[in-house]
VEXDREN-2710 file (C-alpha; in Angstrom, 1 decimal):
% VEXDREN-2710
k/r/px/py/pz
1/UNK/22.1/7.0/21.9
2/UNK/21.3/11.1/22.5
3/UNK/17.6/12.1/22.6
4/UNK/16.4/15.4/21.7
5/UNK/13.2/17.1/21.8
6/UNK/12.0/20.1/19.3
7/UNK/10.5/23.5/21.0
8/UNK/7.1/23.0/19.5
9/UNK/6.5/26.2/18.0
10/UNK/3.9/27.0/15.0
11/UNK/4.9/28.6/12.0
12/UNK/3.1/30.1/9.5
13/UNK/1.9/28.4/6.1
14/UNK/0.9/30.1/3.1
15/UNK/-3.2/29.9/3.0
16/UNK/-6.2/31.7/2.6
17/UNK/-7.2/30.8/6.0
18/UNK/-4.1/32.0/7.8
19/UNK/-3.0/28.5/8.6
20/UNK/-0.6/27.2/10.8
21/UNK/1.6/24.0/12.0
22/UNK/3.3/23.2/14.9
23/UNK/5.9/20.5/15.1
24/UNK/7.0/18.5/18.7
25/UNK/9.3/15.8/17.8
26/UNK/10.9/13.6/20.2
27/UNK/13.9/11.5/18.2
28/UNK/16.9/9.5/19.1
29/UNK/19.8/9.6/17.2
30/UNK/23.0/7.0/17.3
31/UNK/25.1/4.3/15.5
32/UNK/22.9/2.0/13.3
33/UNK/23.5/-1.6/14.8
34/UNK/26.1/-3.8/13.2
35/UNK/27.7/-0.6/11.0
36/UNK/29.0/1.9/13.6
37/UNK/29.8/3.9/11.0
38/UNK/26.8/5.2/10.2
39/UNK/24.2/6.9/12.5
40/UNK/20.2/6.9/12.2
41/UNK/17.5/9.3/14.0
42/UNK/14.1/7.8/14.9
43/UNK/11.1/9.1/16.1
44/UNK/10.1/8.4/19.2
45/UNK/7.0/11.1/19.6
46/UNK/5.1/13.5/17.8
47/UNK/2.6/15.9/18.2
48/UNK/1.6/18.3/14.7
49/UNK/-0.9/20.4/14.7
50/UNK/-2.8/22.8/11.5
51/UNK/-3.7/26.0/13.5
52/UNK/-6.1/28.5/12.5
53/UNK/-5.1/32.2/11.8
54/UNK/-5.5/32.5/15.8
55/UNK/-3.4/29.4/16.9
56/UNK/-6.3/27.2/17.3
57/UNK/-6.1/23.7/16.2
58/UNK/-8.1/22.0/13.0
59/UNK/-6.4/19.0/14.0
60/UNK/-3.5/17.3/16.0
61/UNK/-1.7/14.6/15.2
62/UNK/-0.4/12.9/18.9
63/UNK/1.9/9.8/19.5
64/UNK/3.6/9.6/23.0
65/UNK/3.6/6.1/23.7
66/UNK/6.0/7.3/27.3
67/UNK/3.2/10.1/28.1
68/UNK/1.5/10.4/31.1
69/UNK/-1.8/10.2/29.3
70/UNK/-3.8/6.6/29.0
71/UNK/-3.3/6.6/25.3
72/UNK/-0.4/5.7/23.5
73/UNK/-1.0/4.7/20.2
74/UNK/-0.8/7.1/17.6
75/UNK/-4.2/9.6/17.1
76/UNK/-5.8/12.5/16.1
77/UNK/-7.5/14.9/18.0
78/UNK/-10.3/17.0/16.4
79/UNK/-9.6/21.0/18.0
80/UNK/-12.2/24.1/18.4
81/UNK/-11.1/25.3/14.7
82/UNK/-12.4/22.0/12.8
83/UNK/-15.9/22.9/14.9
84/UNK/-17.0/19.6/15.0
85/UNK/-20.0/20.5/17.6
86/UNK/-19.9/16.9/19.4
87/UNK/-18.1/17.7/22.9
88/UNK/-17.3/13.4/23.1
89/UNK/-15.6/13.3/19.8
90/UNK/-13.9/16.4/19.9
91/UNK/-12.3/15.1/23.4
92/UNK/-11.5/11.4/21.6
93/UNK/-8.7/10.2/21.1
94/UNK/-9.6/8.7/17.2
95/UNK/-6.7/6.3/16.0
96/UNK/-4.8/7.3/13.1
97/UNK/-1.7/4.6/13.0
98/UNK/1.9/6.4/12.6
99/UNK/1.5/9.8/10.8
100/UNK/4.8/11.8/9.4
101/UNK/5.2/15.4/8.7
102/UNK/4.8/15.1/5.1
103/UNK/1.5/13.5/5.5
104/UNK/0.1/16.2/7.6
105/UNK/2.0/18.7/5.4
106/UNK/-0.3/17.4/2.4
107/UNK/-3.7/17.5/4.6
108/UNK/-2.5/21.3/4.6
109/UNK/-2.4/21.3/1.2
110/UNK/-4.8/18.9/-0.1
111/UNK/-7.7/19.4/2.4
112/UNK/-7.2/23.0/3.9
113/UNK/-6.0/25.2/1.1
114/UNK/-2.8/25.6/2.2
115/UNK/-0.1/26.8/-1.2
116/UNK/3.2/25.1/-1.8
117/UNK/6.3/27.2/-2.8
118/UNK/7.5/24.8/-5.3
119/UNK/5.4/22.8/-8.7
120/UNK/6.8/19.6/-7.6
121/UNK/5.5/19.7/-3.8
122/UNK/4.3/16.1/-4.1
123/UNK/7.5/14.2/-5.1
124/UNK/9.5/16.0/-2.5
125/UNK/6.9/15.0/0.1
126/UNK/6.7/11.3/-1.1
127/UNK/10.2/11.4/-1.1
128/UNK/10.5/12.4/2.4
129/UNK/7.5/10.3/3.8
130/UNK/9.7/7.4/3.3
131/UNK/12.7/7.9/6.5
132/UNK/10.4/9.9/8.7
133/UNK/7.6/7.6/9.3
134/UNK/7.8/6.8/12.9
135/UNK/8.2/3.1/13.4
136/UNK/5.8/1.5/16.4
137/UNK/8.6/-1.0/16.9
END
């Protein structure tokens, strides 16, 4: 099994409101039990977070079940650019259940204005929630 971890940089989105995302994965990739021909990557961690136009976070998307925080379930964290105004919830850790990419790619979307590059943007997300939902097993 080889682990790898991604740099965590934000990119850009197309958006009115300058968004943002930034992607950590942590994944580990090798043989799929019983068919060593074949080989699988699964998620092990994730943090993705919608930025505004100056990096700060709407929301972030966290599951690090081998962090050093107390909380390893997957959750959301509510940053300075969603402006919630409550200092306890925007420090909470509010539980969300396993999130992919694709479902934080269509809050983008959906909730925060943010413009697709291609008309069928929803069948190539469905398509891709499917083998990149992190698994809590």
């Amino acid at each position: 099994m080889v682990a790898f971890e991604t740099p965590g940089e934000s990119v850009p989105l197309r958006s009115p409101l300058g968004l943002g995302l930034r992607v950590r994965l942590r994944a580990r990739v090798g043989p799929v039990e019983g068919d060593p021909g074949r080989w699988q990557a699964r998620i092990v961690a994730y943090q993705y977070a919608l930025l505004d136009g100056d990096g700060r976070e709407y929301v972030a998307y966290h599951w690090h079940p081998d962090g050093s925080s107390h909380v390893t379930e997957p959750h959301l964290h509510l940053g300075p650019a969603a402006r919630v105004g409550v200092g306890e919830l925007a420090a909470a850790h509010l539980p969300t259940g396993p999130v992919s990419l694709a479902s934080v790619v269509r809050v983008a979307v959906d909730g925060l204005g943010g413009r697709p590059l291609r008309a069928d943007w929803t069948a190539v997300l469905m398509q891709a929630t499917r083998p990149l939902t992190p698994s809590l097993d």
